[in-house]
N, C-alpha and C positions, 0 to 999 in steps of 0.2 A: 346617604345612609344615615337610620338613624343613631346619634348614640346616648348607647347606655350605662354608661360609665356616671352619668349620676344620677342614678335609678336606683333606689335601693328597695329591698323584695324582702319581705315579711312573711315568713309561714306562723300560724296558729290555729286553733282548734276554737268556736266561739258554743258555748252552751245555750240551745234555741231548741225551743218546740219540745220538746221532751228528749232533743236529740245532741250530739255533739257533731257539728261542722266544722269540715276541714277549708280553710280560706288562706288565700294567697294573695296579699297587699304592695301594690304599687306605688313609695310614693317618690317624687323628685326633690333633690340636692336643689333646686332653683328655680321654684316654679313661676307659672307663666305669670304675668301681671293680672292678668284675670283668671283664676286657678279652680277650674270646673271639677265636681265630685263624680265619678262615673264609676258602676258597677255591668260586669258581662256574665252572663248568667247561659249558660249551656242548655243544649238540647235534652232529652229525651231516651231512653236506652239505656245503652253504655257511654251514657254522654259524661262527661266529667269537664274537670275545672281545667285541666293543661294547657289545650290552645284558649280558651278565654283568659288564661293569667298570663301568655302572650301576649294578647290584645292591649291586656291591662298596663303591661310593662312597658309597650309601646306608647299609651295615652300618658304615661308618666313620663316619658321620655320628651313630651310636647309639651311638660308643665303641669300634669294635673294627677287631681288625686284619684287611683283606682284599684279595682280589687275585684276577684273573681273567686265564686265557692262551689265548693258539692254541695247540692240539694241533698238532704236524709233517702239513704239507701243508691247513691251514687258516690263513685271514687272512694276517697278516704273518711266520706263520712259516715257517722251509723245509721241505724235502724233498714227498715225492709225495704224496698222500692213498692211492693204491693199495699204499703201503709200510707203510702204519699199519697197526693191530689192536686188538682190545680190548686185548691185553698191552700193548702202548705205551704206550698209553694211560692205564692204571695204572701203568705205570714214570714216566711224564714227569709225570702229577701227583702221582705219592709224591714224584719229585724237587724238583718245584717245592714243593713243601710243606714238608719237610725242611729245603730251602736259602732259604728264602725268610718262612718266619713263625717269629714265637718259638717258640723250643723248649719252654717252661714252660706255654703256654696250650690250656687246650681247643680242638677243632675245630668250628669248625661248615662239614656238607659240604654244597654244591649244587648238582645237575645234573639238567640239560637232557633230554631224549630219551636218546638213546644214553647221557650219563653219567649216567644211572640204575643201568645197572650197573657201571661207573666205581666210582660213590661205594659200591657195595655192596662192591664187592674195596679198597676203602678202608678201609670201618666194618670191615671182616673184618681188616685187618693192622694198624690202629691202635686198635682197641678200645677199652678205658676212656680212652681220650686223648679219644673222641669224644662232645661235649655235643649235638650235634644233625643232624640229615639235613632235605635236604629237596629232595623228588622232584619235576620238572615235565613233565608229560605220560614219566615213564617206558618206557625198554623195557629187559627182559632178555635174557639170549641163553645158548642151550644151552652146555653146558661146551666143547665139541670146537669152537666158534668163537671160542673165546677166544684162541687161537694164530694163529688165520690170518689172513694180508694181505687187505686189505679189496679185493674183486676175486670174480670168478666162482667161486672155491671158496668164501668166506666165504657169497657171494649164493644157493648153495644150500644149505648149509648151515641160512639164516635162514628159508628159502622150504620149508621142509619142515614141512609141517604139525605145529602144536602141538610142534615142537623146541623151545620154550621154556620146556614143562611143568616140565622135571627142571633148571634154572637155580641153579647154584650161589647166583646172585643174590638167590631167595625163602627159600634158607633162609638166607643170611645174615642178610634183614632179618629172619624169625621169630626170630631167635637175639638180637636186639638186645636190651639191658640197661631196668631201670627207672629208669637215671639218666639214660637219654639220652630226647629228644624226637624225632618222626616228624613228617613232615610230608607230605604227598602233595594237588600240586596238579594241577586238569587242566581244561581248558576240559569245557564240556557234551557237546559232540562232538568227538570227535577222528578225523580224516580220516587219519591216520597208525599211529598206534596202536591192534591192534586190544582190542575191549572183553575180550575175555578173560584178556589180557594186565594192564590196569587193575586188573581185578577181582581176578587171581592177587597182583598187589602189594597190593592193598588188604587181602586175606584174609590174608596175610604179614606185614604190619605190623600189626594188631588181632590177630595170632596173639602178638603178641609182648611182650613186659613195657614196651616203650617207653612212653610219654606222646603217644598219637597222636593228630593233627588230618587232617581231610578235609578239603578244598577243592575249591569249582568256580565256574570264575568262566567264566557264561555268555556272554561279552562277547569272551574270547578264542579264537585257535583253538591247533592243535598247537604255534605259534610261541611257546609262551610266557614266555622268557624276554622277547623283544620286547615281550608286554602287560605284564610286570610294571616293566619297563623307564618304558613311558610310562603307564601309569596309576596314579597316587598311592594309591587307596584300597583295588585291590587288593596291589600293594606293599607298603602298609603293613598289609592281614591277614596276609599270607603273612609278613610279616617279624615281626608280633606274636604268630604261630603258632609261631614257627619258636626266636625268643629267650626266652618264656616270660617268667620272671619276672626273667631279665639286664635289667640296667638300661641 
């Protein structure tokens, strides 16, 4: 079991975008010899930061520094959900990332659904900074809805058959390095994502020089940053997957 008794957990509010974010900080009493920077970034919805600031508590618990936030117009933080975008999205966690983990340490990136392509326009602007990725029930999205406020233009945009084919997102992850680790988790069925979407990541990442693991833990559904949340054993694959030989 892991423990967390010298974990110590930071709430704050950081001023980004025109908004104010609620974020939840991980760091360890004793970190590992080699002490990786990791942020977990939630899905889509009523997605929020709770089970990724588990996640985060747990990767501090291995030694490293990490943190999980509301995107503007989720959880505790302000403004609309209808104002957000994929670009937001990417600006408010490059910023939190920036302002908030050491500057000197590798990354390690993790998201939910929607920031599956998040962490892809991540690994795409921080490049060799980044030691590891790792995907939960992923989606990508065509390039021309990268810009748009999440609302009835974005929603057809998404709803257009196979727009997701030509996703700046797949070649980013084909493009990842042999230094960095992949990770791609997903329950057996996913009622949200559809299968060809999975399988275009999947083909994308084994296209690529990364160090990559596959995952499926039959137990969960689309939710899964929640299963890894509360289940220990798969937690602890996807976190042994994902840290490799980091101590």
């Amino acid at each position: 079991m892991t423990d967390m008794s010298d974990v110590r957990v930071r709430h704050f509010t950081l001023d980004c975008d025109g908004e104010t974010l609620s974020c939840a900080e991980a760091v360890p009493d004793a970190p590992a010899p080699e002490p990786l920077a990791a942020v977990v970034l939630h899905g889509a919805g009523n997605g929020d930061k709770q089970s990724p600031a588990v996640l985060a508590a747990h990767l501090a618990a291995l030694g490293h520094h990490a943190l999980a936030f509301d995107f503007s117009g989720h959880g505790a933080s302000s403004g609309r959900l209808g104002e957000l975008s994929l670009r937001r999205r990417f600006e408010q966690a490059r910023t939190v990332i920036d302002s908030q983990l050491p500057a000197g340490r590798r990354l390690v990136l993790i998201g939910f659904s929607m920031s599956g392509q998040t962490v892809a326009d991540l690994a795409a602007h921080y490049g060799p900074r980044i030691h590891a990725i790792g995907l939960g029930a992923p989606a990508v999205y065509a390039a021309e809805a990268w810009q748009v406020p999440f609302g009835a233009g974005f929603t057809e945009i998404i709803r257009t058959p196979e727009s997701w084919c030509a996703s700046p997102a797949l070649a980013a992850f084909r493009r990842l390095p042999d230094t960095l680790r992949a990770v791609l988790a997903t329950p057996a069925v996913d009622a949200v994502i559809p299968p060809a979407v999975t399988e275009a990541v999947e083909d994308a990442l084994g296209a690529s020089a990364a160090q990559y693991t596959r995952l499926v833990f039959p137990a969960a559904d689309h939710r899964l940053s929640l299963h890894l949340a509360d289940d220990p054993a798969s937690r602890g694959d996807f976190l042994d997957a994902l840290l490799g030989a980091v101590p």
